[in-house]
KEFISE-17154 format. One record per residue (C-alpha): residue in one letter; x negated, y negated, z; residue number from 1. Coordinates in Angstrom, 3 decimals. Each point is the difference from the previous one (the first is absolute). Layout:
N
A_X_Y_Z_NUM .
...
END
This chain:
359
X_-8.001_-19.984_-73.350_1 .
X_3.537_2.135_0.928_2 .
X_-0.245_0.880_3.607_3 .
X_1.387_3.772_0.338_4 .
X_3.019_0.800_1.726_5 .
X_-1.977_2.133_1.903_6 .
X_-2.161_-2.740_1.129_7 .
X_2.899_-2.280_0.581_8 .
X_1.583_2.752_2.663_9 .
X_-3.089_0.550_1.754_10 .
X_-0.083_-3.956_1.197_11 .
X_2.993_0.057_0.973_12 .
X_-0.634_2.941_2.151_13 .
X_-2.972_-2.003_1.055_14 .
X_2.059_-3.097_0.939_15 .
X_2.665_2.032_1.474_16 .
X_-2.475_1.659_2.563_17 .
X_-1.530_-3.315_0.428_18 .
X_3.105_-1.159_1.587_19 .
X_0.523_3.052_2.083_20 .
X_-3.626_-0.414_1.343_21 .
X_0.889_-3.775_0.859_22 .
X_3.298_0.525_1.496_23 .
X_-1.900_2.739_2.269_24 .
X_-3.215_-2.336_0.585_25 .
X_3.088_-2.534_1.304_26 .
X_1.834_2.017_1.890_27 .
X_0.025_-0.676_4.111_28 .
X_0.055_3.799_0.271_29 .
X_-3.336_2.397_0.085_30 .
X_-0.295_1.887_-2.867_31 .
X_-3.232_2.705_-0.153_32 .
X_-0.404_2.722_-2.145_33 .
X_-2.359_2.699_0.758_34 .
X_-1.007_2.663_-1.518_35 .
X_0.165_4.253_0.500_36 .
X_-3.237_-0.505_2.947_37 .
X_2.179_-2.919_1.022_38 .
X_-2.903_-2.793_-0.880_39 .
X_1.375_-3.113_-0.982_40 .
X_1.165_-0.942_-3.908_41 .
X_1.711_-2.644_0.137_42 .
X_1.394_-2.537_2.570_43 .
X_1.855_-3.217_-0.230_44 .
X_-1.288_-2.898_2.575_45 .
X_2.578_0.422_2.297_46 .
X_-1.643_3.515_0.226_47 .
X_-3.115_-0.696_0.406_48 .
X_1.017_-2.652_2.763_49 .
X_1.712_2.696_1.823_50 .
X_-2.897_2.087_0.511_51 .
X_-2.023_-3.287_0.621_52 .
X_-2.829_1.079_-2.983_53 .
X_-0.927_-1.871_-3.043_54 .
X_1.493_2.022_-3.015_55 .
X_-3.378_0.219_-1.136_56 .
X_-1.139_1.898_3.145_57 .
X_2.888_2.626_-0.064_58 .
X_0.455_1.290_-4.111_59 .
X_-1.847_3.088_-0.727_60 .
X_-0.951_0.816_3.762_61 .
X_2.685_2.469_1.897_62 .
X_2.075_-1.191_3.197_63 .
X_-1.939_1.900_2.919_64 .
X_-3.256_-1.511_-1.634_65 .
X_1.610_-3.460_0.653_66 .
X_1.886_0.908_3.013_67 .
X_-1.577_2.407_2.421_68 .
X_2.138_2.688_1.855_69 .
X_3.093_-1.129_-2.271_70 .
X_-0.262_3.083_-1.232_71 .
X_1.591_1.524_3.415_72 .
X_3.001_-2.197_-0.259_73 .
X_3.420_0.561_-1.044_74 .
X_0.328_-1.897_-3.030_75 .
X_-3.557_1.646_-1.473_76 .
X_1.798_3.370_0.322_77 .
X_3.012_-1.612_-2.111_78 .
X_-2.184_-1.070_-2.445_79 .
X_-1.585_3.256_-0.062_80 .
X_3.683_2.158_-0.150_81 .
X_0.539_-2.520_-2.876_82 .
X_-2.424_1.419_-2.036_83 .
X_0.733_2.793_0.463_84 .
X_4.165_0.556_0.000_85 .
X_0.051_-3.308_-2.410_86 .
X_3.431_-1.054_2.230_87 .
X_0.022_-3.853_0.689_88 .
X_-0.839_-0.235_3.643_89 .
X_0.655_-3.092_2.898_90 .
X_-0.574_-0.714_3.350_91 .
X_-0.072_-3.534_2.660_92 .
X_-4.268_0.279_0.290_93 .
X_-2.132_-1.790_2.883_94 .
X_-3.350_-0.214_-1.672_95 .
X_-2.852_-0.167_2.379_96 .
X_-2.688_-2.015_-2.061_97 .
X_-3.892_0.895_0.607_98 .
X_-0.261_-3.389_2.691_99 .
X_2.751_2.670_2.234_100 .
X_2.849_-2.939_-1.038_101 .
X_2.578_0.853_-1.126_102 .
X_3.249_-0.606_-1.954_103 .
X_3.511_1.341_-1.398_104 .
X_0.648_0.830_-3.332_105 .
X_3.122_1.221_-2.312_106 .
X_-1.049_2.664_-2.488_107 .
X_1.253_1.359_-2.798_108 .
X_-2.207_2.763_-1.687_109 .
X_0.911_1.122_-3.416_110 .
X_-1.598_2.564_-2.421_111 .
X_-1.773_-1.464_-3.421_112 .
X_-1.823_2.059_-2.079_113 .
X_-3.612_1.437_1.307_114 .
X_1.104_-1.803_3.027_115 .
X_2.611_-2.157_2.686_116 .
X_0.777_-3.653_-0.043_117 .
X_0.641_-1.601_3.206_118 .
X_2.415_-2.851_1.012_119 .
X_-1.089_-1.929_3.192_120 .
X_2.573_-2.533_1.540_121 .
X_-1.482_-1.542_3.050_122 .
X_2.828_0.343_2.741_123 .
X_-2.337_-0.712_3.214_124 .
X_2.588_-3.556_0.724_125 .
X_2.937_2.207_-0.003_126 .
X_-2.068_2.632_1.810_127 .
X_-0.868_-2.067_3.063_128 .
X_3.598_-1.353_-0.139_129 .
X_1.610_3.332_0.405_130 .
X_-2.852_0.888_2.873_131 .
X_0.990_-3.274_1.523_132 .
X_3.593_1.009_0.127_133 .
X_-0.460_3.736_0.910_134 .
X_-2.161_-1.405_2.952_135 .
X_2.537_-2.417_1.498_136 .
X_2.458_2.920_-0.275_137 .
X_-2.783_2.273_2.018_138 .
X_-0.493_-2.989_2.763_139 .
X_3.823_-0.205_0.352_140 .
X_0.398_3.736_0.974_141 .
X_-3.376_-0.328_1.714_142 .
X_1.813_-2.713_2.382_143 .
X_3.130_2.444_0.547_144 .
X_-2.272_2.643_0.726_145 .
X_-2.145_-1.768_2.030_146 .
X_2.543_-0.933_2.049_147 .
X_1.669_2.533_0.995_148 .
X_-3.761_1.881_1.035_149 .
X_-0.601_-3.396_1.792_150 .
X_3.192_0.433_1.859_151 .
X_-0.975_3.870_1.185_152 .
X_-3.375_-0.879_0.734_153 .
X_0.779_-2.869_2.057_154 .
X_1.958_2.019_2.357_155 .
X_-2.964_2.562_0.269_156 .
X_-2.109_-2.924_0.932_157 .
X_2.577_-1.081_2.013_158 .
X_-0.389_3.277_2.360_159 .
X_-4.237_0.034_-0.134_160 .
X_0.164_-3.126_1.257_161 .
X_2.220_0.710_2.958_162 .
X_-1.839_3.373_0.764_163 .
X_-3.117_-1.502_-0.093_164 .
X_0.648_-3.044_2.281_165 .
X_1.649_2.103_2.626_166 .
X_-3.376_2.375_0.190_167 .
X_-2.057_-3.455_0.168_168 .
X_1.869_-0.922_2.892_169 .
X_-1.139_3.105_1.691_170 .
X_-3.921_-0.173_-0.754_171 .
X_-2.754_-2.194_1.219_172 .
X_-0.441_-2.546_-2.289_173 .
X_-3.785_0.390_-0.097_174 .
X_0.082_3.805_-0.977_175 .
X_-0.875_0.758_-3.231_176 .
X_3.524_1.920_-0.337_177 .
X_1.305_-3.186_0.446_178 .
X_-2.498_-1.991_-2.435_179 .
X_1.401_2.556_-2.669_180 .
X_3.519_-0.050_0.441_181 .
X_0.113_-4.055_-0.364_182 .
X_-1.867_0.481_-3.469_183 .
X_2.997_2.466_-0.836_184 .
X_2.254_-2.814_1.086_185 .
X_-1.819_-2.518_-1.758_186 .
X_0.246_2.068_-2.978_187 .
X_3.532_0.837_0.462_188 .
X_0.913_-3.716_0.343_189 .
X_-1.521_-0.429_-3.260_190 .
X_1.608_2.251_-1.962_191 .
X_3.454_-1.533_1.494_192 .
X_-1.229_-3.336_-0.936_193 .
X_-0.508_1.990_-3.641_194 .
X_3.683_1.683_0.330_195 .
X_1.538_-3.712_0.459_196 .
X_-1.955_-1.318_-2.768_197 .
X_1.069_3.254_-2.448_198 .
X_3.881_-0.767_1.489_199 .
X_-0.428_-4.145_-1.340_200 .
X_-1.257_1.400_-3.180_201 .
X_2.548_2.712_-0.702_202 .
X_2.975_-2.932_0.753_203 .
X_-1.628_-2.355_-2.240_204 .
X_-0.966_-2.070_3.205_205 .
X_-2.542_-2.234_-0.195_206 .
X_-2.878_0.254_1.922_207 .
X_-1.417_-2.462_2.027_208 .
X_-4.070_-0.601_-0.197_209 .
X_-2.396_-1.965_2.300_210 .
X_-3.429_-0.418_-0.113_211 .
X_-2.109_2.747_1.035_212 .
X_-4.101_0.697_0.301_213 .
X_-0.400_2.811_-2.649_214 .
X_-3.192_1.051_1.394_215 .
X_1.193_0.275_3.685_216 .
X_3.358_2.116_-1.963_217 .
X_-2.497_2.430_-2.614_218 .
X_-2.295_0.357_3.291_219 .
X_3.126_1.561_2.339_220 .
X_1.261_2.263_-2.883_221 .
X_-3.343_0.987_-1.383_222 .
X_-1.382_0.956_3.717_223 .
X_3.146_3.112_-0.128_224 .
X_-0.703_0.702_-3.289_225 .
X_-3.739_0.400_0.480_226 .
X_0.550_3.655_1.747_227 .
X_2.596_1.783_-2.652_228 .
X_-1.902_-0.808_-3.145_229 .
X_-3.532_1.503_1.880_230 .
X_-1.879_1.889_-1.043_231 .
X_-0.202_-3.095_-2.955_232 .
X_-1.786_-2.850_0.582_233 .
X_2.342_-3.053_0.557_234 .
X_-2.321_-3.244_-0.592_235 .
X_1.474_-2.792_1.593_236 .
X_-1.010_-4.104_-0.970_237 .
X_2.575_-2.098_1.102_238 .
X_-1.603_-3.298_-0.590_239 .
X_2.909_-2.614_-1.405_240 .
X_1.110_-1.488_3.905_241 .
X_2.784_-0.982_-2.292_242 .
X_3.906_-0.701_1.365_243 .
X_2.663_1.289_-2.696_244 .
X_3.713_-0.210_0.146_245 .
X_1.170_3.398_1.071_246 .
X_0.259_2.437_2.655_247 .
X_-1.861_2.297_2.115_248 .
X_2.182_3.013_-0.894_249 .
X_0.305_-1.174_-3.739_250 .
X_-4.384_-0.039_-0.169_251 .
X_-0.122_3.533_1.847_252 .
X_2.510_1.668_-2.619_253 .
X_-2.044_-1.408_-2.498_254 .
X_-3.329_1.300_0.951_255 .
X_1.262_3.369_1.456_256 .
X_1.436_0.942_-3.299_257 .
X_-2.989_-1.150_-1.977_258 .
X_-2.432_1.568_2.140_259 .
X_2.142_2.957_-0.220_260 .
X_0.289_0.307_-3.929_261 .
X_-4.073_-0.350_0.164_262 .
X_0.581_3.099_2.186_263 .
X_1.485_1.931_-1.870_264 .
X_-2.640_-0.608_-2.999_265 .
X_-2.761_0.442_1.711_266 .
X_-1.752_3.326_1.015_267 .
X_-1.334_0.310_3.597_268 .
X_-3.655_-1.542_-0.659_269 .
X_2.242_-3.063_-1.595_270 .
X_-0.430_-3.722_0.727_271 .
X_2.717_-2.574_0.808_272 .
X_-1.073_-3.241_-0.461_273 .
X_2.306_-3.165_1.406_274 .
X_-1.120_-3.634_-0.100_275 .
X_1.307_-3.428_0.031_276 .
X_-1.466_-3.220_-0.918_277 .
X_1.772_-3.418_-0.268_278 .
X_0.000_-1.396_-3.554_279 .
X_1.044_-3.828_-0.071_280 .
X_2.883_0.167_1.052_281 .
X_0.748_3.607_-0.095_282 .
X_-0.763_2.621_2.044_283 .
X_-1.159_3.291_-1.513_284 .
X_0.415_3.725_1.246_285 .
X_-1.818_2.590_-1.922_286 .
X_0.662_3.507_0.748_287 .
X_-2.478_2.494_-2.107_288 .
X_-0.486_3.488_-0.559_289 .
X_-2.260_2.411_-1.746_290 .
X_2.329_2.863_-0.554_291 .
X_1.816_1.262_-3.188_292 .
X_1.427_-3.023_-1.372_293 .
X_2.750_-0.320_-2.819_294 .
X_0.277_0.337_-3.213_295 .
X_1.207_-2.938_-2.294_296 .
X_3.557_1.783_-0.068_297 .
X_0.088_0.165_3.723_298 .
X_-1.257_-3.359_0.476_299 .
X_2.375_-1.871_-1.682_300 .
X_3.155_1.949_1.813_301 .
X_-2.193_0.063_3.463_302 .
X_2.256_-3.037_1.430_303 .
X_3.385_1.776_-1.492_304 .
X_2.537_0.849_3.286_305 .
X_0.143_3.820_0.473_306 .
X_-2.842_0.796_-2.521_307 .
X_-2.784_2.411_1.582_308 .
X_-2.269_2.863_-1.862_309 .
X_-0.051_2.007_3.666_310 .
X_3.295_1.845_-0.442_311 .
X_1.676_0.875_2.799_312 .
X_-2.942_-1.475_2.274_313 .
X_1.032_-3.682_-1.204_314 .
X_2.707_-2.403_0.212_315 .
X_-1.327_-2.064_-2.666_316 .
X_0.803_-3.419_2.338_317 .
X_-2.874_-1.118_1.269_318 .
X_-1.656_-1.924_-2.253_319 .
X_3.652_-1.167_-1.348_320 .
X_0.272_-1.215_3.919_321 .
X_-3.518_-1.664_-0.017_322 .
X_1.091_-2.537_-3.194_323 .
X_3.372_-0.655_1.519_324 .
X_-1.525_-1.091_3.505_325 .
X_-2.961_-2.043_-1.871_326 .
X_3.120_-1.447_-2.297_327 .
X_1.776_-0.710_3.105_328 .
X_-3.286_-2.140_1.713_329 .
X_-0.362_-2.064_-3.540_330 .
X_-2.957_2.236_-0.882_331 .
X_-1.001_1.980_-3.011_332 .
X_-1.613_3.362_-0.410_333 .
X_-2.230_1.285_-2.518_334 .
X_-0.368_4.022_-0.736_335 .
X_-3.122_1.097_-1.489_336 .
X_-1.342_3.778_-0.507_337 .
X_-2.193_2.053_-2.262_338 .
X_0.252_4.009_0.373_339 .
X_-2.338_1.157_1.594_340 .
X_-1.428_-2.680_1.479_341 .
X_2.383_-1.421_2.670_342 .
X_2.629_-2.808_0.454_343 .
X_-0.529_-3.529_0.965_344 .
X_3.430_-1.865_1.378_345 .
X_-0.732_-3.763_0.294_346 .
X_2.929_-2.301_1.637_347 .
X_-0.023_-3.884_-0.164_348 .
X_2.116_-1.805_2.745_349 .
X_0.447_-3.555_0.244_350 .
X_-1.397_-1.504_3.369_351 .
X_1.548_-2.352_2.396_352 .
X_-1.491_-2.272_2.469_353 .
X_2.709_0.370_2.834_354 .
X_-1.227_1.695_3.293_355 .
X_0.484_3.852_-0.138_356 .
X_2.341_1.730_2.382_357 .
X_-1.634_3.521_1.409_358 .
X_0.365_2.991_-1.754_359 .
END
C-alpha cells in the first residue's frame, strides 16, 4: 500500500517534535508551561525538581494551589502581567517553598499561546557567593566604623570613670549612694573592656581568649538586663557550669544584644527565655522569644551586617555582631523563626577544661 505524502509529513512532524520534547526533557534548565489560570501544562524534570513536586502532582492544578501565598510574590505578579501585556518578562527570584526554605532562582518568563513558559536556572551557589562577598565588604567598613566610634566612646568612658571615682572618694562606702555608683563603675569598666576589644577588631588584631565560667558571665550581664526588658518576663536556667574559651565582655555583648532583639519583638506581656545546658563537649546557650518572628525572607538575611526591618530605630548589627563573637570563640550559631510565633537563637561553644579566670 502507497503511504500518502500527507502521511509521510505528518511523521516527520511527529519525529521532529519528538526531539524537541527530548532535548527539553534533557535539558539542566526548568522548563514549565502553564496555562491562562497559570496551572501547570507541561514541565521538564529539571522543573519539576525545582519546585520539589512530582510532575504528576503539579500538571493541571494552578501554582497558588501548589504553593500557598505565592500568589503575593513578585514573580506571581510577572506571570500574571505576562498574560496579560504578552511581553517576555525576567527577574533573580528567592522562592520560599511551603517547609518556609527557601532558594534562588533565574527566570525567564515568555508568552506562548493561551499561556507563559517559564525558564528556571538555579543560581542559589552563585547567590550565596555574591552574599558571601558583599558581607566581607560590610564587616570591613563595619571594622573602620567601629573604630573610629570605639575611639570616641572610649574617651567618654574615659571621663565617667574619673567623675565617678572622685565622688566615691567622697561617700561612705556603706551608703547606698555609694553601692550604686560602683555598679556604674563596674559597668563603665565593662564597656571599656568592650571599646578595647571593638579597637583589636577594627585593626585586624587578634584577640586573646582564656577560659571563662559562662554561667558566672550570662549571670552578671543577665542580672542588668533583667530591669530594662520588664515589664517581660526574663526566664533565666543557667544550668551548663561549663568553662568556654572567651571573655567576660565578649559573653555580655552577646547576650545583651540577643536579649535586646527579643525586645524589640516582643510586646510588653512577652517572654524571654535564656538557658544553657552542656552537650558533650559543648556548651549550649539558648535565647528564646515569643514575639513576631521572621519571615523566611528575613530569616535567611537576619545574620547580614547592616540589615534591619526597624528603619531608622535599627542598626542592623547586632545579630551580625553575635555570629562574629561566637565565630571568634570557635562556636556556631543557629537562627531559627516562624512569624508569628517567636525566635529561638541557639549557640554551640566548644568547652575547655582549664580553670576559669573571673568575669
Amino acid at each position: 500500500m502507497t503511504r500518502s505524502p500527507e502521511l509521510e509529513d505528518l511523521e516527520r512532524e511527529i519525529a521532529r517534535l519528538r526531539t524537541r520534547l527530548q532535548v527539553f526533557e534533557a535539558m539542566r534548565e526548568g522548563v514549565q508551561v502553564l496555562d491562562d489560570r497559570l496551572a501547570y501544562v507541561w514541565l521538564n524534570p529539571a522543573a519539576s525538581g525545582h519546585g520539589r513536586q512530582d510532575t504528576e502532582a503539579l500538571v493541571g492544578r494552578r501554582m497558588m494551589d501548589v504553593y500557598p501565598g505565592v500568589e503575593t510574590t513578585e514573580m506571581y505578579g510577572r506571570l500574571e502581567r505576562c498574560l496579560e501585556t504578552r511581553e517576555p518578562d525576567g527577574m533573580e527570584n528567592l522562592f520560599v517553598f511551603p517547609d518556609g526554605s527557601s532558594r534562588w532562582f533565574d527566570i525567564r518568563i515568555q508568552p506562548v499561546p493561551d499561556g507563559v513558559m517559564v525558564l528556571s536556572v538555579d543560581i542559589d551557589e552563585r547567590k550565596k557567593l555574591e552574599e558571601r562577598a558583599l558581607a566581607a565588604e560590610r564587616m570591613e567598613a563595619l571594622g573602620q566604623l567601629a573604630g573610629g566610634i570605639a575611639h570616641d566612646f572610649g574617651n567618654l568612658l574615659t571621663g565617667i570613670l574619673v567623675g565617678v571615682g572622685v565622688v566615691l572618694e567622697t561617700l561612705d562606702p556603706a551608703s547606698s549612694e555609694a553601692a550604686s555608683l560602683r555598679l556604674v563603675h563596674a559597668s563603665a569598666e565593662r564597656g571599656t573592656q568592650s571599646v578595647r576589644e571593638l579597637m583589636d577588631f577594627a585593626r585586624g588584631r587578634k584577640v586573646h581568649l582564656s577560659p571563662v565560667a559562662l554561667d558566672a558571665a550570662l549571670d552578671l550581664a543577665l542580672d542588668a538586663l533583667s530591669e530594662r526588658v520588664a515589664p517581660r518576663v526574663l526566664d533565666i536556667h543557667l544550668d551548663s557550669g561549663a568553662v568556654v574559651l572567651g571573655d567576660a565582655g565578649q559573653i555580655d555583648r552577646i547576650i545583651t544584644n540577643l536579649v535586646t532583639n527579643a525586645e524589640h519583638a516582643t510586646r510588653d506581656d512577652g517572654r524571654i527565655a535564656v538557658r544553657t545546658r552542656l552537650r558533650g563537649d559543648h556548651a549550649v546557650l539558648v535565647v528564646q522569644d515569643d514575639g513576631a518572628g521572621m519571615s523566611p525572607y528575613v530569616l535567611q538575611r537576619a545574620l547580614d551586617p547592616f540589615y534591619t526591618t526597624r528603619g531608622d530605630a535599627g542598626t542592623g548589627l547586632g545579630l551580625a555582631t553575635v555570629s562574629a563573637l561566637v565565630a571568634r570563640m570557635g562556636g556556631s550559631l543557629d537562627l531559627e523563626s516562624v512569624q508569628g510565633r517567636g525566635t529561638t537563637v541557639t549557640i554551640d561553644l566548644p568547652v575547655v577544661r582549664e580553670r576559669p579566670r573571673s568575669p
